[in-house]
C-alpha positions as a Markdown table, in Angstrom:
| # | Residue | x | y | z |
|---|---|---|---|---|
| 1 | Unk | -24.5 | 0.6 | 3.6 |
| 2 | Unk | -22.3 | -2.4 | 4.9 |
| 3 | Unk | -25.1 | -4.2 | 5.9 |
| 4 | Unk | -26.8 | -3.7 | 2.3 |
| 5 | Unk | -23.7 | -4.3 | 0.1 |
| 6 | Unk | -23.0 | -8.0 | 2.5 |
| 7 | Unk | -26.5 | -8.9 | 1.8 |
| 8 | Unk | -26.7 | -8.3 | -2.0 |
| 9 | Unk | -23.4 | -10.5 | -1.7 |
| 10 | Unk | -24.7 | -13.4 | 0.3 |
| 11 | Unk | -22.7 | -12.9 | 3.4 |
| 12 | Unk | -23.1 | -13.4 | 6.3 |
| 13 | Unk | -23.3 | -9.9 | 8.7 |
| 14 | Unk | -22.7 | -11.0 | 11.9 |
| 15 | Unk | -20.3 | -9.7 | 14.0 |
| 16 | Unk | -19.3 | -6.9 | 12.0 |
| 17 | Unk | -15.8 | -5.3 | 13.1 |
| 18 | Unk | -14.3 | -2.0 | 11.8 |
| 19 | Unk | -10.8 | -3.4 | 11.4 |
| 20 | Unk | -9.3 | 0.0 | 9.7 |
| 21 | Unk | -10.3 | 3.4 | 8.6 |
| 22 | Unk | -7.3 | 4.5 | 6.8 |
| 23 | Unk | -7.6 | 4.7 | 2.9 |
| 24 | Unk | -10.6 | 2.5 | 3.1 |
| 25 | Unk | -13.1 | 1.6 | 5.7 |
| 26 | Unk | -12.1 | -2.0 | 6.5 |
| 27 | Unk | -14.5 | -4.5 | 8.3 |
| 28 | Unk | -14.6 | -8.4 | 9.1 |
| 29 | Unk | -17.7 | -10.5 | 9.1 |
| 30 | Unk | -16.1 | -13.4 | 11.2 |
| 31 | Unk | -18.9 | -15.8 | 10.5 |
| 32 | Unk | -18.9 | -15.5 | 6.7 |
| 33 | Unk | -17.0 | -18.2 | 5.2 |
| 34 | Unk | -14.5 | -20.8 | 6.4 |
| 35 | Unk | -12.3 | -18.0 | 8.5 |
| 36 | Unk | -13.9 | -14.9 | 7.6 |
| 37 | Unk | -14.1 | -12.1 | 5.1 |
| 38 | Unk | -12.7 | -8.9 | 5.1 |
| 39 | Unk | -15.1 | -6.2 | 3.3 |
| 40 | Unk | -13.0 | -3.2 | 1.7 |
| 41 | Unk | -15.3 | -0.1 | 1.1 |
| 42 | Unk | -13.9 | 2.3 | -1.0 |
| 43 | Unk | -15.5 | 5.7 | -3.0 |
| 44 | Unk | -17.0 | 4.9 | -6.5 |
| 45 | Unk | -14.3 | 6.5 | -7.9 |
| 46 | Unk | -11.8 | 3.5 | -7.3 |
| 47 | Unk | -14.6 | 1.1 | -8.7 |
| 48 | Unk | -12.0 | 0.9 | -12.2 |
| 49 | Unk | -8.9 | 0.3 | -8.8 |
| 50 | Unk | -11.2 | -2.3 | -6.8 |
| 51 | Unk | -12.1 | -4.8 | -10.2 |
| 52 | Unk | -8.7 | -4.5 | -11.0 |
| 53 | Unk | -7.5 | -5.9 | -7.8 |
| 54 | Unk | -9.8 | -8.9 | -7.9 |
| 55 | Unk | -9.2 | -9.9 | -11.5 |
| 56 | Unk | -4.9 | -9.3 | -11.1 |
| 57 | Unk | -5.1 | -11.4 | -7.9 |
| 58 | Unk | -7.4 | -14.3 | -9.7 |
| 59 | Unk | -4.8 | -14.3 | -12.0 |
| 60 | Unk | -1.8 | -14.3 | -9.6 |
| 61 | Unk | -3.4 | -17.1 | -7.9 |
| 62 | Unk | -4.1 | -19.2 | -11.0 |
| 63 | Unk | 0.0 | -18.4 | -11.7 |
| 64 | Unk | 1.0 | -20.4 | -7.8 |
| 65 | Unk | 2.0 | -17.0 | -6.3 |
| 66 | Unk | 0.8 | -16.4 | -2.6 |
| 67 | Unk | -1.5 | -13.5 | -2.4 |
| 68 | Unk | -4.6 | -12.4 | -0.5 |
| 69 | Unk | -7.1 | -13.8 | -2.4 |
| 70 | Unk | -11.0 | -12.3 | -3.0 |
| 71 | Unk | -13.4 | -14.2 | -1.9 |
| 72 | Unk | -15.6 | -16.3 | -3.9 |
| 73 | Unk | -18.8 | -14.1 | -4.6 |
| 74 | Unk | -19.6 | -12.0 | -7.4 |
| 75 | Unk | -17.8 | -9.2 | -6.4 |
| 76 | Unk | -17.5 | -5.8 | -7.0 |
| 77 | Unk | -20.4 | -4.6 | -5.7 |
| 78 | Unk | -21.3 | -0.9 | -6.1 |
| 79 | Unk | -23.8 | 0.8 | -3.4 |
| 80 | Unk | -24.4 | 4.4 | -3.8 |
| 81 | Unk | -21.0 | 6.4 | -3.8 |
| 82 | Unk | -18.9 | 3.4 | -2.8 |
| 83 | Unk | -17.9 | 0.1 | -4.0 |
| 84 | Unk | -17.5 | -2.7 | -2.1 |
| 85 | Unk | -14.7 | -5.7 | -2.3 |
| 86 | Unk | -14.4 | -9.0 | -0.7 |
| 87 | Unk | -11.6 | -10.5 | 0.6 |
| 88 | Unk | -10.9 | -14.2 | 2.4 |
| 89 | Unk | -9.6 | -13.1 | 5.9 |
| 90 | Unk | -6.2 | -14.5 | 7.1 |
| 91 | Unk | -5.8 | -14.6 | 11.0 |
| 92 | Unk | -3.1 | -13.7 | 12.7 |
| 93 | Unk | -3.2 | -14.9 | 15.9 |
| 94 | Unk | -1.1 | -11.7 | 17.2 |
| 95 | Unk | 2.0 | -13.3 | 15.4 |
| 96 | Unk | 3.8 | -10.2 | 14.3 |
| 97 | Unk | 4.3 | -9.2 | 11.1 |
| 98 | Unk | 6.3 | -11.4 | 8.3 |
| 99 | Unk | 9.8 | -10.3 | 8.0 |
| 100 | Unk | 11.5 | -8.1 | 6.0 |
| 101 | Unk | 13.4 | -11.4 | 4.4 |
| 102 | Unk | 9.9 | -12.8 | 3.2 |
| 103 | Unk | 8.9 | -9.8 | 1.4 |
| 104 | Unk | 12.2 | -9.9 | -0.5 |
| 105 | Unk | 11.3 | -13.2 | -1.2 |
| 106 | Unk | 7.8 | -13.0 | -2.4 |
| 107 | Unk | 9.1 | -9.5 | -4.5 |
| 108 | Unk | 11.1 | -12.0 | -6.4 |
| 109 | Unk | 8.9 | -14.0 | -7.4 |
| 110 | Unk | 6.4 | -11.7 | -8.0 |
| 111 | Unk | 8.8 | -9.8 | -10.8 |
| 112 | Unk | 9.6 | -13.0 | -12.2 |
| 113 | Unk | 6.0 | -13.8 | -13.1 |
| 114 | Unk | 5.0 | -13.3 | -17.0 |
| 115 | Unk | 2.9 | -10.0 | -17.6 |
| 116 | Unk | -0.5 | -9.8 | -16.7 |
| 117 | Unk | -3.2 | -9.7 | -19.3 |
| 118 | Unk | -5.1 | -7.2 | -17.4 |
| 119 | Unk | -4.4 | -3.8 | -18.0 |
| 120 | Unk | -1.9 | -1.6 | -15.6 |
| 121 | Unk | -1.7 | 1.7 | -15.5 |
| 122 | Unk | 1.8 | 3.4 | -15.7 |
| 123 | Unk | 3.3 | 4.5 | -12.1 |
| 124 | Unk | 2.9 | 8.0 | -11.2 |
| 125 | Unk | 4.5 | 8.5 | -7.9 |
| 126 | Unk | 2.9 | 11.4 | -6.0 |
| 127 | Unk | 0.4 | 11.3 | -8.9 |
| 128 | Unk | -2.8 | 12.4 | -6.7 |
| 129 | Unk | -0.2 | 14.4 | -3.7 |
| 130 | Unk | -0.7 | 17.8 | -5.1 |
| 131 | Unk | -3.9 | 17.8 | -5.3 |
| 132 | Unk | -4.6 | 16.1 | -1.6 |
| 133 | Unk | -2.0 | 19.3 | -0.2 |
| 134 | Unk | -4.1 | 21.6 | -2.1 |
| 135 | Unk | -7.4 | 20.8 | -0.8 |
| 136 | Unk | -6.3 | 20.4 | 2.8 |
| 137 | Unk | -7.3 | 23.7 | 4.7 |
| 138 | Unk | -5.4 | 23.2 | 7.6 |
| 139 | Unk | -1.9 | 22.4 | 6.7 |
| 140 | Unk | -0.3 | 25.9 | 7.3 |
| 141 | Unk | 0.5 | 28.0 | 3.7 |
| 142 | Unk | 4.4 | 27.6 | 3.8 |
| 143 | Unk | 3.9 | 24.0 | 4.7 |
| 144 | Unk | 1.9 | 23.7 | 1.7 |
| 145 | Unk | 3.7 | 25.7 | -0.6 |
| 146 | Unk | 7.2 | 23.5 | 0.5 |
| 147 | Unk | 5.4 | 20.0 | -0.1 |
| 148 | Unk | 4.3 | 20.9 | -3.8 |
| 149 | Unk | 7.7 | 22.3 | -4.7 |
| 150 | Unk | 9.6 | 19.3 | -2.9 |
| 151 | Unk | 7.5 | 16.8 | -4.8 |
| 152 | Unk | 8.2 | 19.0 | -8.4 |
| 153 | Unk | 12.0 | 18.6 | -7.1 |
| 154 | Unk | 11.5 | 15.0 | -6.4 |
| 155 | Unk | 9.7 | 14.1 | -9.8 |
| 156 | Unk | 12.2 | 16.1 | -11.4 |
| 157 | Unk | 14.7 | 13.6 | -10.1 |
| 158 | Unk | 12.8 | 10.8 | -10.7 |
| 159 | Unk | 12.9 | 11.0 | -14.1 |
| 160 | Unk | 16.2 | 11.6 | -15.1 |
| 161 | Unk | 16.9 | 8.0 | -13.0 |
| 162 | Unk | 18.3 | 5.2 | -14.5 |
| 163 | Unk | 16.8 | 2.1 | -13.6 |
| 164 | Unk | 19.3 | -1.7 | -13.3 |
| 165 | Unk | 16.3 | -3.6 | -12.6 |
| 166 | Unk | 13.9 | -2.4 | -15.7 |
| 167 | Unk | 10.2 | -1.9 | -16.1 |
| 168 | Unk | 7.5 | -4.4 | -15.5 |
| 169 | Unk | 4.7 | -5.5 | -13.2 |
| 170 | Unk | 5.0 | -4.1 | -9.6 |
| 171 | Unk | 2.8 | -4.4 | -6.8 |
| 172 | Unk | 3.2 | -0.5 | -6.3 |
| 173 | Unk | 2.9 | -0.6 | -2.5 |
| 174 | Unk | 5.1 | -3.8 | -1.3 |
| 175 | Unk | 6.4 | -3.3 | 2.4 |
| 176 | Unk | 6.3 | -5.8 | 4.9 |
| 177 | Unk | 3.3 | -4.1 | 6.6 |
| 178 | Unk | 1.3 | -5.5 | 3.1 |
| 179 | Unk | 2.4 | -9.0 | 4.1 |
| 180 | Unk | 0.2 | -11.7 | 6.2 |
| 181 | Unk | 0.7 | -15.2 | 7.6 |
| 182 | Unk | -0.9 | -17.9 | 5.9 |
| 183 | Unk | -0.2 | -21.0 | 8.6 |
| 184 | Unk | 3.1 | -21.0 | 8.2 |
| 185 | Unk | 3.2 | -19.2 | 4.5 |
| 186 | Unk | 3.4 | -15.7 | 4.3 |
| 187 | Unk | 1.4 | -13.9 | 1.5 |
| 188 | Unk | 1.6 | -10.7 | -0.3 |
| 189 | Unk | -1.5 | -8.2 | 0.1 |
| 190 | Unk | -3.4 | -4.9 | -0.9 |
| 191 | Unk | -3.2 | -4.7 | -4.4 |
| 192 | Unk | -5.0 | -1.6 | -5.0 |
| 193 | Unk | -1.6 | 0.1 | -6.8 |
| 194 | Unk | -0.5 | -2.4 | -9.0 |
| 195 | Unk | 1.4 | -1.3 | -11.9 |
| 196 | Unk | 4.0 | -0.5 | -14.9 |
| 197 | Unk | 7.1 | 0.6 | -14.1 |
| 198 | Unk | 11.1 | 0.6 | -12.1 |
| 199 | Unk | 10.8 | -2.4 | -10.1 |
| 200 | Unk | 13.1 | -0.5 | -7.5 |
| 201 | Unk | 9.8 | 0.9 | -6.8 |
| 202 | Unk | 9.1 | -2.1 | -5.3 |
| 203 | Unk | 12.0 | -2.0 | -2.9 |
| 204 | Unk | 12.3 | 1.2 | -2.2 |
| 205 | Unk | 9.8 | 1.3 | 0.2 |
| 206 | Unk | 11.4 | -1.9 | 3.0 |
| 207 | Unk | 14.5 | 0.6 | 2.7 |
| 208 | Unk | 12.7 | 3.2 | 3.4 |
| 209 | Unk | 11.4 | 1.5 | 6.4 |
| 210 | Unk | 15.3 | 1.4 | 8.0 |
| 211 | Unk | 15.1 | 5.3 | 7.9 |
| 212 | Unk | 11.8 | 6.3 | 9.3 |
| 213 | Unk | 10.1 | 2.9 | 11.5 |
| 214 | Unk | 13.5 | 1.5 | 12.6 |
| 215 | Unk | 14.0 | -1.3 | 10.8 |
| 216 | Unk | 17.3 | -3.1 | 11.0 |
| 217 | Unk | 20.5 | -2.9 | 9.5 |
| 218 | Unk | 20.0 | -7.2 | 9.8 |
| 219 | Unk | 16.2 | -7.3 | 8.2 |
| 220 | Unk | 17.2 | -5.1 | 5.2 |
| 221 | Unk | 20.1 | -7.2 | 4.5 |
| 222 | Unk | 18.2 | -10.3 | 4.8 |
| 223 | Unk | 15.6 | -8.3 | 2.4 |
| 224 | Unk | 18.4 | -8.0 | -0.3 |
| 225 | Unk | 19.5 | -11.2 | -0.1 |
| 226 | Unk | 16.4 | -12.9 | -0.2 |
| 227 | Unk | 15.3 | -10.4 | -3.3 |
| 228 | Unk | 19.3 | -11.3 | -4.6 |
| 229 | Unk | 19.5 | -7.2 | -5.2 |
| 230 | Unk | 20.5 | -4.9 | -2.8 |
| 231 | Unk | 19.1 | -1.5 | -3.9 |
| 232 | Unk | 21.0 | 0.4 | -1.0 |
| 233 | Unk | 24.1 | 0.3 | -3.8 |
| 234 | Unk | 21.9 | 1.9 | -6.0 |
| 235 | Unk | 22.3 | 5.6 | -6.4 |
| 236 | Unk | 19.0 | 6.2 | -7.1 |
| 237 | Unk | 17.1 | 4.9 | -3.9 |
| 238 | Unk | 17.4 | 8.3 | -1.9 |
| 239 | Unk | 15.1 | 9.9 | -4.6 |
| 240 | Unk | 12.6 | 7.0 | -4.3 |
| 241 | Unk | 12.6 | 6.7 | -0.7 |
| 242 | Unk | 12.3 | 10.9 | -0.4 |
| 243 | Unk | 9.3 | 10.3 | -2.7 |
| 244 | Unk | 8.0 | 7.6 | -0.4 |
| 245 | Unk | 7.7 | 9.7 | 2.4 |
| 246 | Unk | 5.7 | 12.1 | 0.5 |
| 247 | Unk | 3.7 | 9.3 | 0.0 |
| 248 | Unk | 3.0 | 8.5 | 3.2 |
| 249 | Unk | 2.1 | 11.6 | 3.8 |
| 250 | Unk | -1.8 | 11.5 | 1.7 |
| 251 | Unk | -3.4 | 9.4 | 4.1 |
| 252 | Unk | -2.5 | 11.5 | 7.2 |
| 253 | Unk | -3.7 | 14.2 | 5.2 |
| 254 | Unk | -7.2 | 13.0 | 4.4 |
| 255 | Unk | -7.3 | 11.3 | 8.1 |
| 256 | Unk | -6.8 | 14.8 | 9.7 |
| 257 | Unk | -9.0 | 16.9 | 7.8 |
| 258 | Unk | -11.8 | 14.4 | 8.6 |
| 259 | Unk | -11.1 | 15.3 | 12.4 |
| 260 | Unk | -8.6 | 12.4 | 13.4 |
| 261 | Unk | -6.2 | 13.8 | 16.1 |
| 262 | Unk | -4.0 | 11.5 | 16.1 |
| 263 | Unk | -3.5 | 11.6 | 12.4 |
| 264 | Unk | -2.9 | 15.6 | 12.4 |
| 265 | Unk | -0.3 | 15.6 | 15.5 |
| 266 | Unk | 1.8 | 12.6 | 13.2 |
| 267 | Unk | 1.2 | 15.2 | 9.8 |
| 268 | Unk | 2.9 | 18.1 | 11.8 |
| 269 | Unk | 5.3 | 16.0 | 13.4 |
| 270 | Unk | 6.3 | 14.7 | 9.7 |
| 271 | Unk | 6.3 | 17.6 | 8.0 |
| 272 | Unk | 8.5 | 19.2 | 10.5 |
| 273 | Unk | 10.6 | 16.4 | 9.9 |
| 274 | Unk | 10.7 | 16.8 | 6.1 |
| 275 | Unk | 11.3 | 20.4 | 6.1 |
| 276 | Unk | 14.4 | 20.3 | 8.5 |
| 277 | Unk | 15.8 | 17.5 | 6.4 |
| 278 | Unk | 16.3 | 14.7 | 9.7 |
| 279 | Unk | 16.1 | 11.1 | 9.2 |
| 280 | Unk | 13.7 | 11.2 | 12.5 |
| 281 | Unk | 11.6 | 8.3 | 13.3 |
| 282 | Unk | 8.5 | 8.4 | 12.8 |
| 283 | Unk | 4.8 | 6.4 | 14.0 |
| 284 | Unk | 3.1 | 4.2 | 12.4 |
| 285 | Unk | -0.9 | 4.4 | 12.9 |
């Protein structure tokens, strides 16, 4: 399927390299264009998701802000049950990833930009979480039963938030895991949840990041101060980062009932971690 979808789109196959297998299956052609291209395959479902991301990031580049950009084919294409994006491939060169500071940075901007003309759906955190716990077989019935009332209790709180920074356009998954070097640039990546809504959203997640993947008391202040808003004085931000860690949850999920190990040993470990109520640390594959 890889091999058919890079052909229909002119590009060049060789070398092929899983990079990923999380949400998507993630390869890179390393011969195909200047640096590269990075091929997202996704299920047909997301085809309305995957032409989104290419327009909105046309758009964004056309407006001067720094984000991964497609490449140039014609682009999505769909192949049986999937759909295919392209995407110009930034090397790393084993340089870490971007700070916490740049991401406030870039967040900035980015909710400073004039609305899209492309349509955005509303956020809807945990939108899709009930349903992923409900099909997984494995997860044990009170662990099940205790995630679907914890996100009800979570929503439930959500909505009777008041938000300082308003409603608009937000990238719907910012951390600085979504962030790449660019030389000495740093730009802003997967855009498959953009949306309307809080833009706390948006920084919810880097603080959420101090409690679970150890990120510094120094790197979240530097995140504020860059953004020029720090949402830890917010009273609100322990609902959104208990909801972000639901969130994190769904790809562990899906990972481990295809068989992935590792995925299923960080789910119970997590879970366990939820249910006790510990701000525990936890691994990031």
């Amino acid at each position: 399927m890889l091999d058919a979808a890079c052909r229909r789109a002119g590009l060049d196959l060789a070398g092929a390299t899983p990079l990923r297998n999380h949400a998507n299956d993630v390869y890179l052609l390393p011969f195909a264009g200047s640096s590269g291209v990075v091929v997202k395959i996704a299920s047909k479902a997301e085809r309305d998701r995957a032409t989104r991301a290419v327009r909105l990031t046309l758009w964004l580049v056309e407006h001067g802000f720094p984000c991964t950009q497609p490449a140039e084919v014609e682009q999505p294409v769909e192949f049986g049950d999937h759909v295919v994006t392209f995407w110009r491939f930034y090397p790393q060169n084993e340089r870490g990833v971007p700070s916490a500071g740049h991401l406030g940075g870039l967040l900035h901007r980015l909710h400073r930009l004039p609305d899209p003309p492309i349509e955005l759906p509303p956020a809807a955190p945990l939108s899709s979480f009930a349903e992923v716990v409900a099909a997984d077989l494995a997860l044990p019935e009170q662990d099940r039963q205790w995630l679907i009332e914890e996100r009800a209790r979570l929503l439930e709180d959500f909505h009777q938030l008041t938000f300082p920074l308003g409603v608009g356009f937000i990238h719907g998954d910012a951390y600085p895991g979504n962030t790449l070097w660019d030389g000495p640039d740093v730009r802003l990546g997967d855009w498959d949840e953009p949306a309307w809504g809080p833009r706390e959203l948006d920084l919810a997640n880097t603080v959420h990041g101090g409690l679970r993947f150890g990120r510094s008391t120094a790197e979240l202040d530097a995140f504020a101060a860059a953004y020029g808003y720090d949402p830890r004085d917010w009273a609100g931000i322990d609902t959104l980062v208990r909801i972000r860690d639901l969130h994190t949850l769904s790809s562990f999920l899906r990972r481990a009932a295809r068989g992935d190990n590792a995925a299923a040993v960080e789910l119970e470990r997590r879970v366990g971690s939820l249910r006790r109520g510990d701000g525990a640390s936890w691994v990031a594959t």
